[in-house]
C-alpha positions as CSV (number, residue, x, y, z in Angstrom):
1,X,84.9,93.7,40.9
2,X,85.3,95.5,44.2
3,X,86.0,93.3,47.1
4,X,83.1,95.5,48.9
5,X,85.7,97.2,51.5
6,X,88.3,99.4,49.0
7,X,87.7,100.3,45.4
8,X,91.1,99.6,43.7
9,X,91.6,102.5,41.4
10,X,94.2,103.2,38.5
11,X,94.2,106.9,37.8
12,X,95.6,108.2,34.7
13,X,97.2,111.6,33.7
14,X,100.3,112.1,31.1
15,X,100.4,115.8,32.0
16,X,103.8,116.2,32.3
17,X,104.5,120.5,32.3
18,X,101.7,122.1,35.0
19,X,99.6,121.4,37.3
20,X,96.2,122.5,35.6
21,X,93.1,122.5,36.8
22,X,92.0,118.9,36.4
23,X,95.5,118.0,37.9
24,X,94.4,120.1,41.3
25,X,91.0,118.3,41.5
26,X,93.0,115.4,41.6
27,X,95.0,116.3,44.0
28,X,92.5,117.9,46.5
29,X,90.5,114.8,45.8
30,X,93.1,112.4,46.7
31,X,93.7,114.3,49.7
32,X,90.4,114.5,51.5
33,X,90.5,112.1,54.4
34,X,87.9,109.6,53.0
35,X,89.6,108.3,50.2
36,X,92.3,106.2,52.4
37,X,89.4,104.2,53.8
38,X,87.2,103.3,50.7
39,X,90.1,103.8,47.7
40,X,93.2,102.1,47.0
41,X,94.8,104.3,44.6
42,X,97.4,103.7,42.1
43,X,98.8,107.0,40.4
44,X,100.0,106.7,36.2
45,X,101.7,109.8,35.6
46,X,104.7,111.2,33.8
47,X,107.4,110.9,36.5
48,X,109.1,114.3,37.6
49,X,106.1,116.0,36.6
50,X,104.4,118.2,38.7
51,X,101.4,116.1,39.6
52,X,104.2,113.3,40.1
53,X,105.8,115.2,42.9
54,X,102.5,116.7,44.3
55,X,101.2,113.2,44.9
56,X,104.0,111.9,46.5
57,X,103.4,113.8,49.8
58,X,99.9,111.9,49.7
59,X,101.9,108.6,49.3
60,X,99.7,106.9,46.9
61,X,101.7,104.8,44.7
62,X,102.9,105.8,41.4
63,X,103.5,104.5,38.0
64,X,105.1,105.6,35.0
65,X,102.5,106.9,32.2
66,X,103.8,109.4,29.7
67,X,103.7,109.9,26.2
68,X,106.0,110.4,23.3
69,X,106.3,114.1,21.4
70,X,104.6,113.1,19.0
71,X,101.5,113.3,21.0
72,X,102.6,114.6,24.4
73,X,102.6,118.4,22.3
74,X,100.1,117.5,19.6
75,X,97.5,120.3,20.6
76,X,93.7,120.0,19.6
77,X,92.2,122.7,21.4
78,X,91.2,125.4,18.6
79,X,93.8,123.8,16.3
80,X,94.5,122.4,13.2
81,X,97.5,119.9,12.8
82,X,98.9,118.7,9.3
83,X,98.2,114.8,8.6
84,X,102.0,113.5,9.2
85,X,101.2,115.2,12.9
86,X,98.3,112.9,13.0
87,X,100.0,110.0,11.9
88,X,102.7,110.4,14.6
89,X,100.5,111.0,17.1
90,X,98.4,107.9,16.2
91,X,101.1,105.7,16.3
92,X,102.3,107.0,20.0
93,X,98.5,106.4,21.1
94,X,98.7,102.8,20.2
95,X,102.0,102.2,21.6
96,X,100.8,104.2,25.2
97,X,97.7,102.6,25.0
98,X,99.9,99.0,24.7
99,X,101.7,100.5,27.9
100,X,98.8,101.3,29.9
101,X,97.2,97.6,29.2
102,X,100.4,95.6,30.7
103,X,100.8,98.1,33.5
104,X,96.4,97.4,34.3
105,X,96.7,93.9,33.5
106,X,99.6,93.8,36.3
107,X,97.4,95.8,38.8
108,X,94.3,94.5,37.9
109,X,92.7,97.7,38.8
110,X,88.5,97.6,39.6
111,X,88.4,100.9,37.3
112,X,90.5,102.8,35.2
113,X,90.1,106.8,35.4
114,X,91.4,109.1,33.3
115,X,91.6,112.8,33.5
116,X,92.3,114.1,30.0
117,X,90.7,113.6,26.6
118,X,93.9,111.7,25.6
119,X,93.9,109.9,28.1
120,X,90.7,108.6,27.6
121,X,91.7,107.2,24.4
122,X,94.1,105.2,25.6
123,X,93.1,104.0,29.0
124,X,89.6,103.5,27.2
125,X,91.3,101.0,25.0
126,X,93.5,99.6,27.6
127,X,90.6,98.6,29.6
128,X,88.0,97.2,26.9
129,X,90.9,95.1,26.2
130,X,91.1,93.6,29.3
131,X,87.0,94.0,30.5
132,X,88.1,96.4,33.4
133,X,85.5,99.2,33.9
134,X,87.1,103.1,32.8
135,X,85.3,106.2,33.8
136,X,86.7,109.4,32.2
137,X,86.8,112.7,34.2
138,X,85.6,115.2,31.6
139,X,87.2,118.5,32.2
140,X,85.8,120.4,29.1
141,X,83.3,121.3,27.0
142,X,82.8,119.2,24.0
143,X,81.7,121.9,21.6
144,X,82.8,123.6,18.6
145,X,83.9,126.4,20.6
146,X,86.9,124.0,21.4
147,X,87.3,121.2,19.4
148,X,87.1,121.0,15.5
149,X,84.5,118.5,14.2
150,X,87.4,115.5,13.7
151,X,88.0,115.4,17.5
152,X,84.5,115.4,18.4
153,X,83.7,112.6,15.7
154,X,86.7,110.7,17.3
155,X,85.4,111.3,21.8
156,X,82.1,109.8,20.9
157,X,83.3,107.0,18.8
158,X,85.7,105.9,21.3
159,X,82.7,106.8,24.1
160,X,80.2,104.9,22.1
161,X,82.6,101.9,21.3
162,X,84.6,101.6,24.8
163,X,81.8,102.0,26.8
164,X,83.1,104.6,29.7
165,X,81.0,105.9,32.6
166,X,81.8,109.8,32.3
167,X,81.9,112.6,34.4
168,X,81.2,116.3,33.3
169,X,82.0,118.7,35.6
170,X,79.1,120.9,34.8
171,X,75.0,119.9,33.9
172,X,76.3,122.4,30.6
173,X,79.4,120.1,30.1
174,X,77.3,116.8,30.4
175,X,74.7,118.4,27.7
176,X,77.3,119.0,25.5
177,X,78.4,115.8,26.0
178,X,75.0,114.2,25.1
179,X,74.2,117.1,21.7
180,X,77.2,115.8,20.6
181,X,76.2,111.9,20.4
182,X,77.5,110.4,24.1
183,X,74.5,108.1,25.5
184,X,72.5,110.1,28.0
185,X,72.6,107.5,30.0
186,X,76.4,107.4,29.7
187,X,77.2,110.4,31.4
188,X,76.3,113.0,34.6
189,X,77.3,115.8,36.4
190,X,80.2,115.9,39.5
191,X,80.6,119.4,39.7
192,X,84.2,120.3,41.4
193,X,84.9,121.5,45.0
194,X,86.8,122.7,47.1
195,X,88.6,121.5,50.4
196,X,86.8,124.8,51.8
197,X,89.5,124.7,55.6
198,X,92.3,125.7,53.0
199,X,89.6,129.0,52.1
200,X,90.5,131.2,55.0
201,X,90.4,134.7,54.5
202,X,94.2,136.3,55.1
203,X,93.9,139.5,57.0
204,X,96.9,140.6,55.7
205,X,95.5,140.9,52.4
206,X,99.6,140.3,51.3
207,X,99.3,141.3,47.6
208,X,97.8,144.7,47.8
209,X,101.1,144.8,50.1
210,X,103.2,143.0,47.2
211,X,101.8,145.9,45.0
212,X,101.5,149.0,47.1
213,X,98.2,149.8,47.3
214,X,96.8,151.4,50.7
215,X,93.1,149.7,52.1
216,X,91.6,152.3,50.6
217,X,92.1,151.5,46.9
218,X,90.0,149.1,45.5
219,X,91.7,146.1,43.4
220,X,89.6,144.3,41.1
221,X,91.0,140.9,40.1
222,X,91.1,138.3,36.9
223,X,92.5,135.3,37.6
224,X,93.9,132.3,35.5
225,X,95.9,131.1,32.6
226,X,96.4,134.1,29.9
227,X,94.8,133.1,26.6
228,X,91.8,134.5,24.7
229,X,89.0,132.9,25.7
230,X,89.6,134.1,29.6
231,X,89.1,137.5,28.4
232,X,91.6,139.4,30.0
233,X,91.4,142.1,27.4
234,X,87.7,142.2,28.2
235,X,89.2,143.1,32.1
236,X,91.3,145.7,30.5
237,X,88.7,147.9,28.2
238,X,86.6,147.5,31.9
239,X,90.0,149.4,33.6
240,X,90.0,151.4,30.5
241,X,86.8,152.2,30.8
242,X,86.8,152.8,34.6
243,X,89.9,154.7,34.5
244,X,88.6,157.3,31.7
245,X,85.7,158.2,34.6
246,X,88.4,159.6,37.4
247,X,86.8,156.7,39.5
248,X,89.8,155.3,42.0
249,X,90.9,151.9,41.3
250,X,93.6,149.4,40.7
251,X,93.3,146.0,38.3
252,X,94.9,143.1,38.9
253,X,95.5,140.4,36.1
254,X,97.1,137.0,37.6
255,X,98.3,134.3,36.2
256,X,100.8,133.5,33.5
257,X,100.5,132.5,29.5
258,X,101.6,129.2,28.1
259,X,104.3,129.2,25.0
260,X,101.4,129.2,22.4
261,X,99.6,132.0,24.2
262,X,102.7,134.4,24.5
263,X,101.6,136.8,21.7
264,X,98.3,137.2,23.5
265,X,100.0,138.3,26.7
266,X,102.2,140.7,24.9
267,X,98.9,142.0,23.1
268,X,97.5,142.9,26.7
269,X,100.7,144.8,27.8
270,X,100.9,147.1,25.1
271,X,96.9,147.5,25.2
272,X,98.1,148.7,28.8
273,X,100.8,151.2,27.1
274,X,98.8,152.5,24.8
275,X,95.6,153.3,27.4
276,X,98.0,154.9,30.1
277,X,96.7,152.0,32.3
278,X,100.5,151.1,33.6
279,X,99.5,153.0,37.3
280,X,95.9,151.0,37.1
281,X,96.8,147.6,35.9
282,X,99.3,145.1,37.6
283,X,100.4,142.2,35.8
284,X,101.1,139.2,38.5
285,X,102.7,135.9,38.1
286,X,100.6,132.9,39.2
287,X,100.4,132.4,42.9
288,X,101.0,129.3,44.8
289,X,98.7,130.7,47.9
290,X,96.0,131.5,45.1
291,X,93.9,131.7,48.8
292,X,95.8,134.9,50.1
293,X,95.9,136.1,46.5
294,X,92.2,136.5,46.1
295,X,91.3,137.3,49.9
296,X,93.3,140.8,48.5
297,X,90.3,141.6,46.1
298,X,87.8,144.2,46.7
299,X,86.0,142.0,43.5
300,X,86.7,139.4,41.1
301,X,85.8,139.3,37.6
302,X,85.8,136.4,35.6
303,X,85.3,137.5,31.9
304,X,85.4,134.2,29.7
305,X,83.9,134.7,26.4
306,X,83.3,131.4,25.7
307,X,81.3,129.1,27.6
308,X,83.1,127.9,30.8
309,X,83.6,124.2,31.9
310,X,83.1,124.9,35.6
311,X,84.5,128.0,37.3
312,X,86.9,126.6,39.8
313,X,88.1,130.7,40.7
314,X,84.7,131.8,41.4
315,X,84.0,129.1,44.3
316,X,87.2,130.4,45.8
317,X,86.5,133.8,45.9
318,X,83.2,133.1,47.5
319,X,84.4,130.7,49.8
320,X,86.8,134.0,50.3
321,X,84.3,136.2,51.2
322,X,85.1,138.3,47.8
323,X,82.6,139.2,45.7
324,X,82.1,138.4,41.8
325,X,81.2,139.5,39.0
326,X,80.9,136.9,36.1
327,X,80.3,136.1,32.5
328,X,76.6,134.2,32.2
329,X,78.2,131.3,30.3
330,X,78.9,127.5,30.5
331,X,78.5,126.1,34.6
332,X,79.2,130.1,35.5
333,X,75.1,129.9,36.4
334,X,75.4,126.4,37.9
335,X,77.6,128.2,40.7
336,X,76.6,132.3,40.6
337,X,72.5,133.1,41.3
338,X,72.3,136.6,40.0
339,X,72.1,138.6,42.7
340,X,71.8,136.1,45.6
341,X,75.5,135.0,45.3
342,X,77.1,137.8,42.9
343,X,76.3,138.9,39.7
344,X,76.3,138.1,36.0
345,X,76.6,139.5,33.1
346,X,76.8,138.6,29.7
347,X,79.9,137.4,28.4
348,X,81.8,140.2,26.8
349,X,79.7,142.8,27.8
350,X,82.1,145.6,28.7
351,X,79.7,148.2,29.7
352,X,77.7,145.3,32.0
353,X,81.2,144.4,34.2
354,X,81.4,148.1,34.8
355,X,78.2,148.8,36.1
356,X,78.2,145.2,38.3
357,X,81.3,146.8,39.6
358,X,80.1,150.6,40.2
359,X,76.5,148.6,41.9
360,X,78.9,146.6,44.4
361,X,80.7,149.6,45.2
362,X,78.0,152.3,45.5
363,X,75.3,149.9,47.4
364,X,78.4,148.3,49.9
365,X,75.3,147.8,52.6
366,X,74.2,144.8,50.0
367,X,77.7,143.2,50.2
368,X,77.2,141.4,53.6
369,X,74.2,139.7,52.0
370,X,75.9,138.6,48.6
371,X,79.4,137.9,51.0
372,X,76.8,135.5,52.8
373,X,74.9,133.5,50.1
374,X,78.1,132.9,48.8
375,X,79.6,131.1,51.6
376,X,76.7,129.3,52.1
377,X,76.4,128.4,48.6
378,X,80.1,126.8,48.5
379,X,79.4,124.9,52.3
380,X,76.4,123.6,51.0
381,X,76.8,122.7,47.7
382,X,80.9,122.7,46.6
383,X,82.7,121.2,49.3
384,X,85.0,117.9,48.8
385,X,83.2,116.1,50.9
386,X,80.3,116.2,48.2
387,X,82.7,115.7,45.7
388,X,84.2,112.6,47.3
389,X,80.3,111.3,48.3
390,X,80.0,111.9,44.2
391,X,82.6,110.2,42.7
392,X,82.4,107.1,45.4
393,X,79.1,106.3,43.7
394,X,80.1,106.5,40.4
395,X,83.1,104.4,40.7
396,X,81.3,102.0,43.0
397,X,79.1,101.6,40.1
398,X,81.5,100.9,37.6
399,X,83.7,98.3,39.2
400,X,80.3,96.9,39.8
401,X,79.8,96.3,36.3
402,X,83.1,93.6,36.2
């Protein structure tokens, strides 16, 4: 149990390749100023990873956590895997799970978190073992959009059997959570934030600079990892579909595609060929200031066409001052109020991005308005200091239950 001053925490995360979007929670989370004083945080991680060498700046400690091939690259996101996969990757879970239990039963941690659904296996197990408390930091959505009925079965029969506290970051996340079996009472809501003194506006608006474009062009933006379900090709048949009307206009997709989502990427470049969009639509690698990036937009779009976890991008803009424009799907309406804060439209809906962008462009008097809710709505509701106040309960809660 908690000695009452400093909640000793193990946190758990094998990523070993990129810093992803649960790794950056992490990390902004581990950096806002409170934690020093009520956390004493130890770090399991694959070492030389990314998030390895991101936290060491921070100067929590770290411990080794990785896991073999066998399961380290065994996807089961939209996938299916043969049964000698399965086998492999079974065998690796015991054996890190094994790891994870000596390396908790040295530290004696008052919780266990864990930030990915394999994770949560194995530190699950590693705690009930030893009758340490685990809370799992859901990042996704437990649906059939994204995980075949096998995976499912197998998160709520380890939730069910091990007990967690868990954290969706989304009231739709946490729902789909509870259709899918979790105890309601199991389970809430920490939506993400954002340590909003890194969310200045640049000026200098440096990548309308990177790609030539004079202040009087507008760029329209998409950003984040390339793979179907972000709906980059949705952005394009928008610039298709904008270009075709003579309206002036540049598109901006940013970000880069994993190995497996290579042929998808190649499928949007020729889409670009073969619309003569290649003096509309820039391709841009992902940006380490995603902050200067964005502040470049005239309006982001965010086009997922399935439901979204969260919609870490769309706090940024509007923290950013830049407008959006989003798919109605997942936490999307948790963040966005239609036409208080930006606008939604229905994911996929082509013809609906279009006209959200011709109304933001045509009525620019409503802007300051939108521009303002927005701001207000990130200060007030998606800052870190929330998201610390958050998390501090929960984990105060379950290192109370030791």
């Amino acid at each position: 149990m908690s000695d009452g001053h400093r909640i000793r925490i193990l946190l758990v995360d094998h990523v070993s390749k990129v810093l992803g979007g649960a790794e950056v929670n992490v990390l902004e989370l581990l950096a806002h100023p409170g934690v020093r004083d009520a956390w004493d945080v130890t770090v399991a991680c694959a070492p030389d990873s990314p998030l390895a060498r991101a936290i060491d700046p921070l100067q929590w400690p770290l411990r080794d956590h990785a896991f073999a091939p066998a399961l380290n690259e065994l996807r089961v996101v939209g996938r299916r895997f043969n049964p000698l996969a399965k086998l492999r990757a079974w065998q690796e879970l015991q054996q890190a799970t094994n790891r994870l239990k000596q390396l908790a039963a040295e530290l004696r941690p008052d919780v266990l978190l864990s930030c990915t659904n394999k994770d949560h296996f194995a530190a699950g197990a590693a705690a009930r073992a030893l009758s340490i408390p685990s809370a799992w930091w859901v990042n996704d959505i437990l649906s059939s959009d994204f995980f075949g009925w096998p995976v499912r079965r197998a998160f709520v029969s380890r939730a069910r059997r091990l007990q967690p506290r868990l954290a969706a970051v989304s009231q739709f996340g946490q729902q789909a959570l509870i259709r899918e079996g979790v105890p309601a009472n199991a389970v809430r809501t920490v939506h993400n934030g954002i340590p909003l003194a890194r969310y200045r506006r640049d000026p200098r608006r440096p990548l309308r600079a990177q790609l030539g474009l004079p202040d009087s062009e507008p760029l329209f933006g998409i950003v984040g990892r390339l793979t179907p379900w972000k709906g980059q090709d949705i952005f394009l048949r928008v610039a298709a579909q904008w270009a075709k009307s003579g309206r002036p206009g540049q598109f901006a997709i940013i970000g880069g595609a994993f190995n497996e989502d290579a042929p998808f990427e190649t499928h949007l470049r020729e889409f670009v060929q073969h619309h003569s969009l290649t003096q509309r639509v820039h391709f841009v690698p992902f940006q380490p200031d995603i902050a200067s990036a964005i502040s470049s937009l005239d309006v982001l779009i965010h086009a997922s066409t399935k439901p979204e976890p969260f919609g870490r991008v769309l706090i940024e803009a509007m923290a950013l001052e830049v407008p959006v424009v989003a798919a109605r799907g997942g936490g999307v309406p948790e963040i966005v109020t239609d036409g208080v804060d930006g606008l939604l439209v229905q994911p996929g809906d082509v013809a609906g991005t279009t006209h959200a962008l011709e109304r933001l462009l045509n009525h620019p008097n409503s802007r300051p308005t939108i521009l303002e809710a927005a701001s207000r709505t990130v200060r007030e509701r998606f800052s870190m200091e929330r998201v610390f106040t958050d998390w501090h309960a929960l984990l105060s809660e379950a290192s109370a239950r030791c």
